[in-house]
ZALUM-43903 format. One record per atom (N, C-alpha, C, CB): residue in one letter; atom name; x, y negated, z negated; residue number from 1. Coordinates in steps of 0.2 Angstrom, whole numbers, m for minus. Each point is the difference from the previous one (the first is absolute). Glycine has a CB too. Layout:
BEGIN
<pt><res>A</res><atom>CA</atom><u>X</u><v>Y</v><w>Z</w><n>NUM</n></pt>
...
***
This chain:
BEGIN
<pt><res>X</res><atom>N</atom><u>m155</u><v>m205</v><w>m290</w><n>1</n></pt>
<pt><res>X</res><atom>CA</atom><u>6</u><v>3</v><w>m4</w><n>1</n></pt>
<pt><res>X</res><atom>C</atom><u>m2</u><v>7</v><w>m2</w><n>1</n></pt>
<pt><res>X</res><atom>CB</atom><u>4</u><v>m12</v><w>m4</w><n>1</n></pt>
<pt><res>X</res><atom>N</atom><u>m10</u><v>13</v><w>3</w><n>2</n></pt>
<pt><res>X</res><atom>CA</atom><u>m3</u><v>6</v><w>m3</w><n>2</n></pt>
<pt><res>X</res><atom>C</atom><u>0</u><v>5</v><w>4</w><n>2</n></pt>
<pt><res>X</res><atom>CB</atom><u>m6</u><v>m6</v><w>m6</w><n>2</n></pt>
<pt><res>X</res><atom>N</atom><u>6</u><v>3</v><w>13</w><n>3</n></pt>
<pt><res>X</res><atom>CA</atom><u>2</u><v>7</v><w>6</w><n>3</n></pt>
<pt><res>X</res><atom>C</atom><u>5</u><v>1</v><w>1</w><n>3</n></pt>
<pt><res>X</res><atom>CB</atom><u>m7</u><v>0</v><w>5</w><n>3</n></pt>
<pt><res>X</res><atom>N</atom><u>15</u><v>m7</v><w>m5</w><n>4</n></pt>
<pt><res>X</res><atom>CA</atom><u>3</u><v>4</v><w>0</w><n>4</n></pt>
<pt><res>X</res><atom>C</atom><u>3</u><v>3</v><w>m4</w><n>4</n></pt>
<pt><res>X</res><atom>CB</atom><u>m1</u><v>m5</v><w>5</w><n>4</n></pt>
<pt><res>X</res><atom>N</atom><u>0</u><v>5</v><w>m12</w><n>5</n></pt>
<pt><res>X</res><atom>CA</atom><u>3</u><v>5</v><w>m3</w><n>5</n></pt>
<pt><res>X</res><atom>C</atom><u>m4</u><v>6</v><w>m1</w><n>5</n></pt>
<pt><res>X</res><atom>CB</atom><u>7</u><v>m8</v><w>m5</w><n>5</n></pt>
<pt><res>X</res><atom>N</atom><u>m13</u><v>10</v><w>7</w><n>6</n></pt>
<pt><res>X</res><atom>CA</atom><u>m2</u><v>7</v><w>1</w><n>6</n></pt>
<pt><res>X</res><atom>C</atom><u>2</u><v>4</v><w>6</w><n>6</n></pt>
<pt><res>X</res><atom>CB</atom><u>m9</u><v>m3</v><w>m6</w><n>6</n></pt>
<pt><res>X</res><atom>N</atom><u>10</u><v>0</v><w>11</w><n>7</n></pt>
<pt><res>X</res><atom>CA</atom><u>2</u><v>m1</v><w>5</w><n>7</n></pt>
<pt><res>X</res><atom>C</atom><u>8</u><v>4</v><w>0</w><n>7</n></pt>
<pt><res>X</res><atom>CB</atom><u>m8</u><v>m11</v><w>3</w><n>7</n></pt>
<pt><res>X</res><atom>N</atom><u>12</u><v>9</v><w>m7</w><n>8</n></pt>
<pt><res>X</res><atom>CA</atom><u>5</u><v>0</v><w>m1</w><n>8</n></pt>
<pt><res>X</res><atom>C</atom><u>2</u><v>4</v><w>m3</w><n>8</n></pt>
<pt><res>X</res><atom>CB</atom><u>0</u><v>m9</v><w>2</w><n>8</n></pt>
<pt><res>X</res><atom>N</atom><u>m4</u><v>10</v><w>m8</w><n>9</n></pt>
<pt><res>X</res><atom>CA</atom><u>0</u><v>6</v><w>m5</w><n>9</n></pt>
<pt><res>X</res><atom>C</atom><u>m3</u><v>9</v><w>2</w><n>9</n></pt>
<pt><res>X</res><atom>CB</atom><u>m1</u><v>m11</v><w>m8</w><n>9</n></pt>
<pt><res>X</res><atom>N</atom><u>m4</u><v>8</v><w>14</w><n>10</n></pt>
<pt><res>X</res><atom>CA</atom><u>m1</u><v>7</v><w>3</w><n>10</n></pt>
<pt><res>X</res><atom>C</atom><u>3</u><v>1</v><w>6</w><n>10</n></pt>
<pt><res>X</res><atom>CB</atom><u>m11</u><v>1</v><w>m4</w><n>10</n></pt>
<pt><res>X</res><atom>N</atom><u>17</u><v>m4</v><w>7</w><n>11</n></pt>
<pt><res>X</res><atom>CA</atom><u>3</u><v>1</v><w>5</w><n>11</n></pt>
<pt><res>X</res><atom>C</atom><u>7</u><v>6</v><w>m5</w><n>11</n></pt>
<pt><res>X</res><atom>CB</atom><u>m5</u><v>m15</v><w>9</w><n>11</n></pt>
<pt><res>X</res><atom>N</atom><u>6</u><v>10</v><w>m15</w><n>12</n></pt>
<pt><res>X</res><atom>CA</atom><u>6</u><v>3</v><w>m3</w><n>12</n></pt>
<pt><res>X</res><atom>C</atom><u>m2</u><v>7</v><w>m4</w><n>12</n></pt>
<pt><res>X</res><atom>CB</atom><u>5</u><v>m12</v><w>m1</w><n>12</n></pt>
<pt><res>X</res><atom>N</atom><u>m10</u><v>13</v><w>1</w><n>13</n></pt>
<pt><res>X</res><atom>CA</atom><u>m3</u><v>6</v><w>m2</w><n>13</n></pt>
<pt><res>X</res><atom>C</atom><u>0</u><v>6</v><w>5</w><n>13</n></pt>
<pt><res>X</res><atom>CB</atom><u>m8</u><v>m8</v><w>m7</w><n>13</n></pt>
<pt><res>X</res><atom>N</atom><u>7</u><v>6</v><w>15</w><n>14</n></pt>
<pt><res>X</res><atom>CA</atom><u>m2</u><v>4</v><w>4</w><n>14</n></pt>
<pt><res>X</res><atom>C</atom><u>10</u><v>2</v><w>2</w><n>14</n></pt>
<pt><res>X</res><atom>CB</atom><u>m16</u><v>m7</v><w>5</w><n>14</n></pt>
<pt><res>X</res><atom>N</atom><u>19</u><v>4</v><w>m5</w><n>15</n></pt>
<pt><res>X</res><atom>CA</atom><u>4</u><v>1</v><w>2</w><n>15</n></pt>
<pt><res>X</res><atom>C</atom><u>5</u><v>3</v><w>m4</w><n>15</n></pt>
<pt><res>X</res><atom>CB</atom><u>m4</u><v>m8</v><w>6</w><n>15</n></pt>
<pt><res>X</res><atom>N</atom><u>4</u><v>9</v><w>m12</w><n>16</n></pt>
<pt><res>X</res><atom>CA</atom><u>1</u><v>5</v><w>m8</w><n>16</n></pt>
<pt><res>X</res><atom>C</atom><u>m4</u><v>7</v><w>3</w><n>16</n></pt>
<pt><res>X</res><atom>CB</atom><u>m2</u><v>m10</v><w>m13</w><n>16</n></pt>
<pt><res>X</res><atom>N</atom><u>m4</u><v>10</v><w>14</w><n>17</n></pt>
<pt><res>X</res><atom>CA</atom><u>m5</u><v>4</v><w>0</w><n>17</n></pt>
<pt><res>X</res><atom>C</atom><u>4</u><v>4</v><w>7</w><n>17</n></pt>
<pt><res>X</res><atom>CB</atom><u>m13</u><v>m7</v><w>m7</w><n>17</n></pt>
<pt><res>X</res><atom>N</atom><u>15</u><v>4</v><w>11</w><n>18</n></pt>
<pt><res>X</res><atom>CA</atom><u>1</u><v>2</v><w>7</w><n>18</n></pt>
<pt><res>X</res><atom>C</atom><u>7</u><v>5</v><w>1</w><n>18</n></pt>
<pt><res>X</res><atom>CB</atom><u>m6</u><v>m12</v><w>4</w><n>18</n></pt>
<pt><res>X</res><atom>N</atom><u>13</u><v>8</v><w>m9</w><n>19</n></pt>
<pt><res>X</res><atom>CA</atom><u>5</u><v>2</v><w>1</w><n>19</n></pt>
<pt><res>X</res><atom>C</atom><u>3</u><v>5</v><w>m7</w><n>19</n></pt>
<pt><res>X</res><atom>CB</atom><u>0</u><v>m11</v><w>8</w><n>19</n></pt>
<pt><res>X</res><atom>N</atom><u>m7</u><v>10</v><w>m13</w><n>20</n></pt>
<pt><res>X</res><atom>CA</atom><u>4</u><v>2</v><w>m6</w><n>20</n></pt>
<pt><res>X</res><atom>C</atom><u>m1</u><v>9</v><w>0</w><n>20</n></pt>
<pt><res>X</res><atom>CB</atom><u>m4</u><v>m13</v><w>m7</w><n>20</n></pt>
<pt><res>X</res><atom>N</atom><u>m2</u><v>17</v><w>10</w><n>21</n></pt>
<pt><res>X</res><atom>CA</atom><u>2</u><v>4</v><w>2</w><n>21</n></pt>
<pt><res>X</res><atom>C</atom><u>5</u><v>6</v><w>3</w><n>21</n></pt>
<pt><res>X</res><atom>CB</atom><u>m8</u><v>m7</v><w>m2</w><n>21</n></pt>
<pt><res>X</res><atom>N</atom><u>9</u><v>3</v><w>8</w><n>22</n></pt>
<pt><res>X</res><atom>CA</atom><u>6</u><v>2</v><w>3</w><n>22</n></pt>
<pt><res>X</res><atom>C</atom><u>8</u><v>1</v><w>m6</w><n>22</n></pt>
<pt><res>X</res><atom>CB</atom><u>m6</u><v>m6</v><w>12</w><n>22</n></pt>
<pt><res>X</res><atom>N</atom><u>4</u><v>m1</v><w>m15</w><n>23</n></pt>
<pt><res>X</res><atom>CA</atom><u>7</u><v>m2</v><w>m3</w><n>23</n></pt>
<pt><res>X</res><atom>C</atom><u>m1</u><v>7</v><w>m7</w><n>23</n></pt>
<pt><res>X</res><atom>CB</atom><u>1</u><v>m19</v><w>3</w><n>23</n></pt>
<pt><res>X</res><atom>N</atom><u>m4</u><v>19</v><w>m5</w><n>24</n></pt>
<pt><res>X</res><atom>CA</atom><u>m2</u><v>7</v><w>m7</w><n>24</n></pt>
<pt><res>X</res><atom>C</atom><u>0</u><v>5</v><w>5</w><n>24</n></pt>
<pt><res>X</res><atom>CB</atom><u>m9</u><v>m4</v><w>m12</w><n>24</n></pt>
<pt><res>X</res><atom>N</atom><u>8</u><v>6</v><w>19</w><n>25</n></pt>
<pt><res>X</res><atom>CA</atom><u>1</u><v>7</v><w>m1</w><n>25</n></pt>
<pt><res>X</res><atom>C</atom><u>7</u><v>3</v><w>3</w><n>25</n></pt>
<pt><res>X</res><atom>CB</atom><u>m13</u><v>1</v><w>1</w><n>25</n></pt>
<pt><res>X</res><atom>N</atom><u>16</u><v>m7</v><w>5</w><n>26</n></pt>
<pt><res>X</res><atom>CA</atom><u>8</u><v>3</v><w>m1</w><n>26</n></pt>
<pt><res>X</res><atom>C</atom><u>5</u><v>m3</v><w>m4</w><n>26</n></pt>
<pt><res>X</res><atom>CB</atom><u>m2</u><v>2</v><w>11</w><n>26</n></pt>
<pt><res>X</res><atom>N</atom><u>0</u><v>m7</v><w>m16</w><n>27</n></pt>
<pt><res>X</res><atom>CA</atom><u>5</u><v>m1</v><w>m5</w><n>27</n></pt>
<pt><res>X</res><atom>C</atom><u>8</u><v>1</v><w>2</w><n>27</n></pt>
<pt><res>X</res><atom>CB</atom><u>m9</u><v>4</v><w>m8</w><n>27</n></pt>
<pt><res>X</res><atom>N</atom><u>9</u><v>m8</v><w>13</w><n>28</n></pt>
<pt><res>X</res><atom>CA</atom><u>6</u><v>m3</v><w>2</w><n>28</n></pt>
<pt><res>X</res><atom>C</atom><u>1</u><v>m4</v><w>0</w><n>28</n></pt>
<pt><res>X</res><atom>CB</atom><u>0</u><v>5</v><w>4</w><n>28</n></pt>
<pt><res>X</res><atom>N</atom><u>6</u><v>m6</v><w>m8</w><n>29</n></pt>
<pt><res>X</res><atom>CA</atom><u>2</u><v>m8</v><w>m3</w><n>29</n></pt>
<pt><res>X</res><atom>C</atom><u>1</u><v>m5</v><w>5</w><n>29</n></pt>
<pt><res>X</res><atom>CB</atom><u>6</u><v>4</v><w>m9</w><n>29</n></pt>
<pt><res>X</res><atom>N</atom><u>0</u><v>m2</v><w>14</w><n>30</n></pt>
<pt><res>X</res><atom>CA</atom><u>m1</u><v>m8</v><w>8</w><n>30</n></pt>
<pt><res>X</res><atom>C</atom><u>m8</u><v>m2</v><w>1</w><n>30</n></pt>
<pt><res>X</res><atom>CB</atom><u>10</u><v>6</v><w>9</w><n>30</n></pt>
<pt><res>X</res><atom>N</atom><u>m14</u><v>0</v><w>m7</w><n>31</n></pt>
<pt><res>X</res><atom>CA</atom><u>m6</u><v>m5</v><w>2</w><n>31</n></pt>
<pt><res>X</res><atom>C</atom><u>m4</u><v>m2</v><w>m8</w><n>31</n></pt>
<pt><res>X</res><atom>CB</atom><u>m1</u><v>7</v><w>14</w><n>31</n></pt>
<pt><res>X</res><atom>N</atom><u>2</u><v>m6</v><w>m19</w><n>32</n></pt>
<pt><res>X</res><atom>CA</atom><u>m2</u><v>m1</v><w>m7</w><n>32</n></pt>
<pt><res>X</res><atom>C</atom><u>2</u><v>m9</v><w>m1</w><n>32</n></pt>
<pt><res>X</res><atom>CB</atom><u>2</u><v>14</v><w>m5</w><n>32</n></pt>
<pt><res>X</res><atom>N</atom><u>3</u><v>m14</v><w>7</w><n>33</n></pt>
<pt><res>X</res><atom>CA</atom><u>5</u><v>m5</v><w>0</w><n>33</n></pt>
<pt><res>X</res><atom>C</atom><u>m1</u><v>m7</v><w>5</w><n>33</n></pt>
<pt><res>X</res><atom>CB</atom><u>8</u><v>11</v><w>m4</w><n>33</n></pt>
<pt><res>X</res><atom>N</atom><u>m11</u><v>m8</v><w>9</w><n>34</n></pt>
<pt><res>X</res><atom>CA</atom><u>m3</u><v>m3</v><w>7</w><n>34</n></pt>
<pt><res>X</res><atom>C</atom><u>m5</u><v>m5</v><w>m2</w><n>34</n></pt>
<pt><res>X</res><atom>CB</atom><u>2</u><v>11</v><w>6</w><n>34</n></pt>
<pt><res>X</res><atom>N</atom><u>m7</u><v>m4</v><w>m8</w><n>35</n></pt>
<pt><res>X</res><atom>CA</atom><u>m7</u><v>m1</v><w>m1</w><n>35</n></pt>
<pt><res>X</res><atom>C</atom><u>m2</u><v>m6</v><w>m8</w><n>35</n></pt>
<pt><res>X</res><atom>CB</atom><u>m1</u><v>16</v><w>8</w><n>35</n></pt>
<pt><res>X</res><atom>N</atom><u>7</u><v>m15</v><w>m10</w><n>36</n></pt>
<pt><res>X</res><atom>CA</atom><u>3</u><v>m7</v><w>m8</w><n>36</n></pt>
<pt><res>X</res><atom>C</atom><u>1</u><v>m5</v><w>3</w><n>36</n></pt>
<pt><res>X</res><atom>CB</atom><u>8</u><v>6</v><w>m7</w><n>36</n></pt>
<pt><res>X</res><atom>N</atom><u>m7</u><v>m4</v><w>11</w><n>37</n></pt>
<pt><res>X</res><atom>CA</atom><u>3</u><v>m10</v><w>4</w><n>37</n></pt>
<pt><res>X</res><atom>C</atom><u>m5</u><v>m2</v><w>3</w><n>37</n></pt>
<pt><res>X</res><atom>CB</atom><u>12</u><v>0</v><w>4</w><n>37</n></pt>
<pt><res>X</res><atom>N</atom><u>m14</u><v>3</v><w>0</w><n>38</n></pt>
<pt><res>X</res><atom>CA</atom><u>m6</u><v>m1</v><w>5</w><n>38</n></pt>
<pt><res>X</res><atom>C</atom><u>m6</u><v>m4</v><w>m5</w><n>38</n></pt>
<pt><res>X</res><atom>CB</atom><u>2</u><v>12</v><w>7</w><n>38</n></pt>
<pt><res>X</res><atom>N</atom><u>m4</u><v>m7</v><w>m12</w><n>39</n></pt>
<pt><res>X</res><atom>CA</atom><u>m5</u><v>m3</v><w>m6</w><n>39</n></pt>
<pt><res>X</res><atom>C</atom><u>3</u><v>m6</v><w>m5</w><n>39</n></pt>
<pt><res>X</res><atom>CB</atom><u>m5</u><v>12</v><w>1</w><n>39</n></pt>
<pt><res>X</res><atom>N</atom><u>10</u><v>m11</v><w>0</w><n>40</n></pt>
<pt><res>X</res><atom>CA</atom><u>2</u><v>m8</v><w>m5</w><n>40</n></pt>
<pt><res>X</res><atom>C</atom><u>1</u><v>m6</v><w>6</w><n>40</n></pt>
<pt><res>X</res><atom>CB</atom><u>8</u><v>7</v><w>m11</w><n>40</n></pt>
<pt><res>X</res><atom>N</atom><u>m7</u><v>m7</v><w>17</w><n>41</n></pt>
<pt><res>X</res><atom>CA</atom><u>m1</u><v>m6</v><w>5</w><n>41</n></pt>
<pt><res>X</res><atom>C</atom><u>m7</u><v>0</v><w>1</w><n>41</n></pt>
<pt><res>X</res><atom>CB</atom><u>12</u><v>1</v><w>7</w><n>41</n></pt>
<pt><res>X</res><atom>N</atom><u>m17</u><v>4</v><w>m8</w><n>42</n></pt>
<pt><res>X</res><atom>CA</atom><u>m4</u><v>m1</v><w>1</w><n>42</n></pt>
<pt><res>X</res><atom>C</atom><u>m8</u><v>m3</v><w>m6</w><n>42</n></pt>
<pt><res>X</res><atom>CB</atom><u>8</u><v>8</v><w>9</w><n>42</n></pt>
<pt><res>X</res><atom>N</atom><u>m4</u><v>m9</v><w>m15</w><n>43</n></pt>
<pt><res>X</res><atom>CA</atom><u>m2</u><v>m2</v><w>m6</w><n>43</n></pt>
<pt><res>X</res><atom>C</atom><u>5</u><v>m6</v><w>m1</w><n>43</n></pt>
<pt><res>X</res><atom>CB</atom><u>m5</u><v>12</v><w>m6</w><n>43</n></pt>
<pt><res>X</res><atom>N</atom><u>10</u><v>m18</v><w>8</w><n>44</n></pt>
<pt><res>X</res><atom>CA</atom><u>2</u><v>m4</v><w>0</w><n>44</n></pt>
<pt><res>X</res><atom>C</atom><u>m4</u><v>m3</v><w>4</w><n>44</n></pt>
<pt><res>X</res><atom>CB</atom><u>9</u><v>4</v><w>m4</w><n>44</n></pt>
<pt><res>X</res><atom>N</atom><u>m9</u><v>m3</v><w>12</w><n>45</n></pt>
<pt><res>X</res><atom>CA</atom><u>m5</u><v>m3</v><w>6</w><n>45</n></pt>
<pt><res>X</res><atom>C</atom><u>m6</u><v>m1</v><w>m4</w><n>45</n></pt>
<pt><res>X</res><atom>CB</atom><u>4</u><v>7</v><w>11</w><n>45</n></pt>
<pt><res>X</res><atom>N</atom><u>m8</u><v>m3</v><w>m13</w><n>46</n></pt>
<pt><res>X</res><atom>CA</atom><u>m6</u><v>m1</v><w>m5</w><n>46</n></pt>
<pt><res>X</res><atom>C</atom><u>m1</u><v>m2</v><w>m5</w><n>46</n></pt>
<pt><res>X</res><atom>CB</atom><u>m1</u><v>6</v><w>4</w><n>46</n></pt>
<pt><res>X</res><atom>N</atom><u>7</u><v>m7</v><w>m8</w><n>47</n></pt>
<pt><res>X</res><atom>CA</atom><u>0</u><v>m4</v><w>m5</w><n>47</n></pt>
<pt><res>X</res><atom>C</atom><u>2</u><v>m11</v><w>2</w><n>47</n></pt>
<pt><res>X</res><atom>CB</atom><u>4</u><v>15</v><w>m7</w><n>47</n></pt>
<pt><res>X</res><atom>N</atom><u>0</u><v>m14</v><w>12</w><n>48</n></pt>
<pt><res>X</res><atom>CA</atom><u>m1</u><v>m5</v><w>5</w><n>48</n></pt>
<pt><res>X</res><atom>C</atom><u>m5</u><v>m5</v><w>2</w><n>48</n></pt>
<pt><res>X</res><atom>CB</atom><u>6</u><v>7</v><w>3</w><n>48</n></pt>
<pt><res>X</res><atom>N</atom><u>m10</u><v>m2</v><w>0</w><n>49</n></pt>
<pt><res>X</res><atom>CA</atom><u>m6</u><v>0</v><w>6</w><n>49</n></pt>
<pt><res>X</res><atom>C</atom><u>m7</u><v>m3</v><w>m8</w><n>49</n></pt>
<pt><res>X</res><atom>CB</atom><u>4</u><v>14</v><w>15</w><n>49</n></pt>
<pt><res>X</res><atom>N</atom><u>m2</u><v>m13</v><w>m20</w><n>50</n></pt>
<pt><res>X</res><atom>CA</atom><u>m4</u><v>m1</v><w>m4</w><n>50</n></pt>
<pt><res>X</res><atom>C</atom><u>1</u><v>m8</v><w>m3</w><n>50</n></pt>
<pt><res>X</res><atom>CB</atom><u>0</u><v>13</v><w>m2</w><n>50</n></pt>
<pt><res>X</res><atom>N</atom><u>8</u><v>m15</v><w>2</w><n>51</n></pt>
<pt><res>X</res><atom>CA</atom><u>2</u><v>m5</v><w>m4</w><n>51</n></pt>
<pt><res>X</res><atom>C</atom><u>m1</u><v>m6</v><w>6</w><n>51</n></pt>
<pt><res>X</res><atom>CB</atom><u>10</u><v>8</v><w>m8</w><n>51</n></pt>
<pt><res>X</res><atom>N</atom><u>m12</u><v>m6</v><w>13</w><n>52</n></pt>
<pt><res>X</res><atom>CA</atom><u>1</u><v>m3</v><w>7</w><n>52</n></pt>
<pt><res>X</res><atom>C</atom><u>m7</u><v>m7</v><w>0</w><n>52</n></pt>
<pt><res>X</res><atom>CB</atom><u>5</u><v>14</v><w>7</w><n>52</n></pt>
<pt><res>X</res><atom>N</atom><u>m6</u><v>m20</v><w>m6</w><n>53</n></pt>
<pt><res>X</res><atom>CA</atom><u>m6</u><v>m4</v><w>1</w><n>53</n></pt>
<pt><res>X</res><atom>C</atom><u>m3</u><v>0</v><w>5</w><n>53</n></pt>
<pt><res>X</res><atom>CB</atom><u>5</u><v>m7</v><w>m6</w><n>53</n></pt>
<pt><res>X</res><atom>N</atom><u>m3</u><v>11</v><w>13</w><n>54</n></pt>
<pt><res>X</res><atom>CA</atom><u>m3</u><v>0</v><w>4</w><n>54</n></pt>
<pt><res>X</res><atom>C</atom><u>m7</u><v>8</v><w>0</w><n>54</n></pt>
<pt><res>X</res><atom>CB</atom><u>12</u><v>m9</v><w>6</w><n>54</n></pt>
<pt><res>X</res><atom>N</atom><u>m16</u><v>5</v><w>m4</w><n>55</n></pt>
<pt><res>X</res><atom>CA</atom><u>m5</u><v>3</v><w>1</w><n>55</n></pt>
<pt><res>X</res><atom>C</atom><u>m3</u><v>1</v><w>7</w><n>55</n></pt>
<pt><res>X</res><atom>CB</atom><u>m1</u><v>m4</v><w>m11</w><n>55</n></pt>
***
């Protein structure tokens, strides 16, 4: 259980770290707005994949 949630938490780290740049330097709301949804289906899935019994 302990890997998946490091697992899970450095995936959701890498993927902040990957997009968050782009998203601060053209501060453009559509892809701001994009890139909101993207990371909230992608912390639901993970909050999921946590609640989940299979291993």
């Amino acid at each position: 259980m302990i890997v998946k949630i490091l697992s899970g938490l450095i995936a959701a780290a890498l993927l902040l770290a990957f997009v968050g740049p782009v998203v601060i330097k053209l501060k453009d709301v559509p892809l701001s707005i994009v890139v909101l949804i993207g990371v909230i289906m992608m912390a639901v899935d993970l909050w999921q994949s946590f609640k989940s019994k299979e291993d």
